[in-house]
Backbone as CSV, one residue per row, in Angstrom:
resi,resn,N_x,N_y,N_z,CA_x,CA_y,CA_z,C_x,C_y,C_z
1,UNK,1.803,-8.842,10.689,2.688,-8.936,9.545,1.894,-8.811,8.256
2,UNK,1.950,-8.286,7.174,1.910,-8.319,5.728,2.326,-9.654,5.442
3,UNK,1.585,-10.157,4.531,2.160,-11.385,3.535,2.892,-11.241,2.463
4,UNK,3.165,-12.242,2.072,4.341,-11.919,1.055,4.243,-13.545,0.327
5,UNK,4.355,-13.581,-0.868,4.487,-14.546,-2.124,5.976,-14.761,-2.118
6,UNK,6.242,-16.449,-1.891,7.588,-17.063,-2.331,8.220,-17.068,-3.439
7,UNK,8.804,-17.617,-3.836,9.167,-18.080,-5.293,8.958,-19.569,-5.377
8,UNK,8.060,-20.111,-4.895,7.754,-21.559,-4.645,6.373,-20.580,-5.752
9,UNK,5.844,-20.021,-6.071,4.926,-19.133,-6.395,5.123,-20.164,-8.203
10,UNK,3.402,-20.820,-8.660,3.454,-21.499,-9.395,2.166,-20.376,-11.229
11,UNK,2.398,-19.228,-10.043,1.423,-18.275,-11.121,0.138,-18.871,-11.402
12,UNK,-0.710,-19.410,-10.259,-1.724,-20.344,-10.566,-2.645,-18.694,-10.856
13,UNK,-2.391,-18.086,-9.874,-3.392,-16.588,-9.973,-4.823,-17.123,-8.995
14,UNK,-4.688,-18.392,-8.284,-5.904,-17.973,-7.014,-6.271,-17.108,-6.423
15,UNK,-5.039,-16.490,-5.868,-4.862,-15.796,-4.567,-5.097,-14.202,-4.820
16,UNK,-5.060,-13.791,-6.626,-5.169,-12.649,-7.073,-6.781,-11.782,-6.489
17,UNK,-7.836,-12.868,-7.149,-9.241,-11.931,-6.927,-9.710,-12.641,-5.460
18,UNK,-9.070,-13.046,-4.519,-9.243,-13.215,-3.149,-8.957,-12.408,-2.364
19,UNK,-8.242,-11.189,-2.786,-7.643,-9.922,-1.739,-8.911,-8.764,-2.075
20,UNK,-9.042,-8.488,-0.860,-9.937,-6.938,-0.537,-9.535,-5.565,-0.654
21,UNK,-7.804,-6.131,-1.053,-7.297,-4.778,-1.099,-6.199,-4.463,-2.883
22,UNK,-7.312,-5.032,-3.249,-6.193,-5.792,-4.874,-4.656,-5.216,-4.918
23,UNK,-4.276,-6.302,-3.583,-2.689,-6.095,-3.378,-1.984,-7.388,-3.696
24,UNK,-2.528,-7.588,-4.801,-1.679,-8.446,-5.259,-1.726,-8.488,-6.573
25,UNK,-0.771,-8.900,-6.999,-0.411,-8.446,-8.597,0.720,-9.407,-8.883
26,UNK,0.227,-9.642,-10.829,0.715,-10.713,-11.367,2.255,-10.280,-11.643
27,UNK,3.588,-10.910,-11.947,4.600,-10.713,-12.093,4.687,-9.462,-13.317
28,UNK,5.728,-8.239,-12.624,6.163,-7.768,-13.731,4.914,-6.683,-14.315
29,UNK,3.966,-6.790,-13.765,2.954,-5.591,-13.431,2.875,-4.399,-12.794
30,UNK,3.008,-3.656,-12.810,2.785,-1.954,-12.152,1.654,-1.812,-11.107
31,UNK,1.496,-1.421,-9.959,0.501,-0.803,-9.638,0.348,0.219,-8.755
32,UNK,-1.238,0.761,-8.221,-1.115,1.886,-7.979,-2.257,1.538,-6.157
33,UNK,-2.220,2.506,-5.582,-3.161,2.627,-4.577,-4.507,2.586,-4.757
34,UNK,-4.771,3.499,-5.791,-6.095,3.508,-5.915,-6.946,2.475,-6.707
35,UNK,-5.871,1.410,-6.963,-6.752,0.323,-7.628,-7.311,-0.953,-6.438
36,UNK,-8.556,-0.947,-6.723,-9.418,-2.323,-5.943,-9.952,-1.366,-4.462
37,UNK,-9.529,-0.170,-4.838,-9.765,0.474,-3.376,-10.760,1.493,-3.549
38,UNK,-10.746,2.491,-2.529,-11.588,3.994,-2.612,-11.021,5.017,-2.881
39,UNK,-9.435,5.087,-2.569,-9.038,6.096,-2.500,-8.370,6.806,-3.576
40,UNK,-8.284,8.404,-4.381,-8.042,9.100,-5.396,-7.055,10.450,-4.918
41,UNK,-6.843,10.700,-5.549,-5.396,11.991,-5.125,-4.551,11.546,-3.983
42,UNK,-4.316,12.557,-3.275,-3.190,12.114,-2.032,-3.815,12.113,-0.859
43,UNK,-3.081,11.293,0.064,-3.277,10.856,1.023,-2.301,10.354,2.311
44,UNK,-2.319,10.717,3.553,-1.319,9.826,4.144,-1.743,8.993,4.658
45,UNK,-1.076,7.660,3.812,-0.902,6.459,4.096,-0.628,5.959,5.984
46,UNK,-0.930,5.572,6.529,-0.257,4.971,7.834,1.233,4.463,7.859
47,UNK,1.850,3.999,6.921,2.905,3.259,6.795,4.004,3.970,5.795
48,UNK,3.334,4.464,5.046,4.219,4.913,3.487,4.357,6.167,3.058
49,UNK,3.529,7.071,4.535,3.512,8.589,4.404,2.525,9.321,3.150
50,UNK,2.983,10.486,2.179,1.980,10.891,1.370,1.928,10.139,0.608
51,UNK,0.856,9.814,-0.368,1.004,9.115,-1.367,-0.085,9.725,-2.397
52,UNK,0.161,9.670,-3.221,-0.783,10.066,-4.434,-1.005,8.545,-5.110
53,UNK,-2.513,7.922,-4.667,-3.446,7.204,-5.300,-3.227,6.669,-6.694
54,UNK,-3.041,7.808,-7.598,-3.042,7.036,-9.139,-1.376,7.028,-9.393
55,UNK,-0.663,7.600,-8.830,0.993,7.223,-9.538,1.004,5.740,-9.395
56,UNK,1.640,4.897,-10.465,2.069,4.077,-10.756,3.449,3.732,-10.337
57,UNK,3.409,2.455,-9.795,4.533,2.156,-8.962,5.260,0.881,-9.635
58,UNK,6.512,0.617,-9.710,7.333,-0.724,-10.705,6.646,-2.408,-9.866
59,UNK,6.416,-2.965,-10.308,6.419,-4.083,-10.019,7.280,-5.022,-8.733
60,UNK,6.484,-5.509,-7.963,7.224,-5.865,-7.013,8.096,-7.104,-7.301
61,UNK,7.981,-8.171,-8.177,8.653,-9.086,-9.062,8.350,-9.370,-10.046
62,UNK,9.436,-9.093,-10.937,9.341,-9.376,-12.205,8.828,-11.013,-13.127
63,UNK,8.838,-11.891,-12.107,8.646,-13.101,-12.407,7.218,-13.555,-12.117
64,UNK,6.851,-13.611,-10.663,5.835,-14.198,-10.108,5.168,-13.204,-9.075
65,UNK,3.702,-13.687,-9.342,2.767,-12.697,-8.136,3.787,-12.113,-6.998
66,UNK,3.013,-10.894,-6.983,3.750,-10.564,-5.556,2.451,-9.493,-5.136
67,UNK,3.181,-9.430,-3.528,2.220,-8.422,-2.384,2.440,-6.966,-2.046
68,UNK,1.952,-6.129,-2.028,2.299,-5.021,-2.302,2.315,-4.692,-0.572
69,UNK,3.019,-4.767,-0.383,3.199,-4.156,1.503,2.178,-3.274,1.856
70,UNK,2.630,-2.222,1.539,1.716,-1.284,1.844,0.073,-1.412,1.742
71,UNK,-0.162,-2.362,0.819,-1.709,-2.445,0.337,-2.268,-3.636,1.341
72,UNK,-1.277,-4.679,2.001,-1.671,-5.644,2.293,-2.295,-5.329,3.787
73,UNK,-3.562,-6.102,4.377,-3.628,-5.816,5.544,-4.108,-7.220,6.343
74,UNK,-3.526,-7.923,5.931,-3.794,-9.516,5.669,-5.636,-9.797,5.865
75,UNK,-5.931,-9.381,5.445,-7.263,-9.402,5.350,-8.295,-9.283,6.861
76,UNK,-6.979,-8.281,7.694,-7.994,-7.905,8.952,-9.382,-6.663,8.584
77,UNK,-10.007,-7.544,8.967,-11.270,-6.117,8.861,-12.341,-6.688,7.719
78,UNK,-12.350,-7.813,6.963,-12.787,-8.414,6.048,-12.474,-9.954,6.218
79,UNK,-12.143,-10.519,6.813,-11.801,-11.950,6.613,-11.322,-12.255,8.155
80,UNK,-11.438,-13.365,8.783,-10.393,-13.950,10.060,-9.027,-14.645,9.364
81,UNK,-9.152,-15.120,8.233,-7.489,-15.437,8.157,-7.193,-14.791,6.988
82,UNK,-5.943,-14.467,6.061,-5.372,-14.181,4.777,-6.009,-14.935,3.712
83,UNK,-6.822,-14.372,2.999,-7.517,-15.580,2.162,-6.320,-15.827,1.009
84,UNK,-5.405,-15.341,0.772,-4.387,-14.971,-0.368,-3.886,-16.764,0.250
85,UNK,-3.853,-16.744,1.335,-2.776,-17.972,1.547,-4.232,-19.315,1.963
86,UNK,-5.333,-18.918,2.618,-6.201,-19.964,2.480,-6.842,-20.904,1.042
87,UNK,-6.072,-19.502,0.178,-6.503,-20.681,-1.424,-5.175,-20.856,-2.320
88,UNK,-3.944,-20.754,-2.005,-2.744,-20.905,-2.438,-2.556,-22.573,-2.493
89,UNK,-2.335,-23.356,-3.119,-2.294,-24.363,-3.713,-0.980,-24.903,-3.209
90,UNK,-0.221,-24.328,-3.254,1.754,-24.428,-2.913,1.836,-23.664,-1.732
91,UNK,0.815,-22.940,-0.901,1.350,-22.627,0.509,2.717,-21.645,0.185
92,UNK,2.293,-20.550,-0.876,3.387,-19.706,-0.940,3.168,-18.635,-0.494
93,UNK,1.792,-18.144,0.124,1.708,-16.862,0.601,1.876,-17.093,2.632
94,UNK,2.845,-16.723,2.602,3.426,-16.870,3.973,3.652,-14.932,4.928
95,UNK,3.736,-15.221,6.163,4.065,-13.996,7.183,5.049,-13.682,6.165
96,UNK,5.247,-12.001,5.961,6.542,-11.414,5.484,7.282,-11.257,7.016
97,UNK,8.522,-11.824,7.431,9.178,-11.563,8.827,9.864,-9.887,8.103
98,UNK,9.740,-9.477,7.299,10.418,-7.850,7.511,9.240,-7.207,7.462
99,UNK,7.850,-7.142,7.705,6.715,-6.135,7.908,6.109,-6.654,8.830
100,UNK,6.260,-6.763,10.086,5.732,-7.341,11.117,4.591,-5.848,11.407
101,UNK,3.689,-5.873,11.344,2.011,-4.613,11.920,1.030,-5.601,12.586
102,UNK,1.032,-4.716,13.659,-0.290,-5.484,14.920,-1.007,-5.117,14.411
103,UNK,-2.958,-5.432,14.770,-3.833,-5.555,14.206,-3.958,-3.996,13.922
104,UNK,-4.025,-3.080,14.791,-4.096,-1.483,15.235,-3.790,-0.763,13.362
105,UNK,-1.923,-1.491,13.212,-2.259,-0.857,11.776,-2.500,-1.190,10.500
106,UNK,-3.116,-2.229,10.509,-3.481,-3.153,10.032,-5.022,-2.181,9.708
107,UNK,-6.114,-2.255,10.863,-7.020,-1.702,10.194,-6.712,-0.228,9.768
108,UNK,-5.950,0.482,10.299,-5.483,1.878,9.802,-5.291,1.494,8.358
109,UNK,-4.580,1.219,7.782,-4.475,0.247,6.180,-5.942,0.429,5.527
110,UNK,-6.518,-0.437,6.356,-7.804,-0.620,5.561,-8.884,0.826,5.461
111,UNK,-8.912,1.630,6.884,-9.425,2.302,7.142,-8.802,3.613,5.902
112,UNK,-7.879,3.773,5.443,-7.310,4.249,4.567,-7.485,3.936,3.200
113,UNK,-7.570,3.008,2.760,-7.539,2.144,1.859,-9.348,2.256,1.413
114,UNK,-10.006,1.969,2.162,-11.884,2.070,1.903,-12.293,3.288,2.893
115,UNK,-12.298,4.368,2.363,-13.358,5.567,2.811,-14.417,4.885,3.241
């Protein structure tokens, strides 16, 4: 599964420079693929098909941190648990139950994500 930020979410911003895949982002922020990562122009994604790297994408909540699905790979391949939720203060970074991915694409993610 991908993680995902509650709305129990207190904007402490721990959990921001703890991801390997800077898939996480403060409320109401834009972002793109190729940020915190390797990758530039297009590419197919494992999950999200082509994608072009620098387009800018709307904010996943307008209020409070959120996880960018696609970017997230709960920190397999760099970490044994989600560090997003090992330093969350309020226990708001929880399993997303609608992106359930076995480990397989999980590192595909990453393997995508870091050339």
């Amino acid at each position: 599964m991908a993680i995902m930020i509650t709305d129990e979410c207190i904007n402490c911003g721990a959990c921001e420079p703890e991801c390997p895949n800077n898939a996480i982002y403060e409320g109401g922020a834009t972002w793109k693929y190729s940020e915190g990562t390797g990758i530039s122009g297009s590419g197919d994604h494992p999950t999200a098909g082509n994608v072009n790297a620098d387009e800018e994408h709307e904010a996943g909540n307008p209020d409070v941190y959120y996880i960018v699905t696609e970017k997230c790979t709960e920190c397999v391949g760099f970490h044994d648990e989600p560090q997003c939720a090992a330093v969350c203060p309020v226990d708001c970074c929880v399993d997303d139950p609608d992106h359930e991915e076995g480990e397989d694409l999980l590192l595909a993610k990453k393997a995508f994500m870091h050339l």
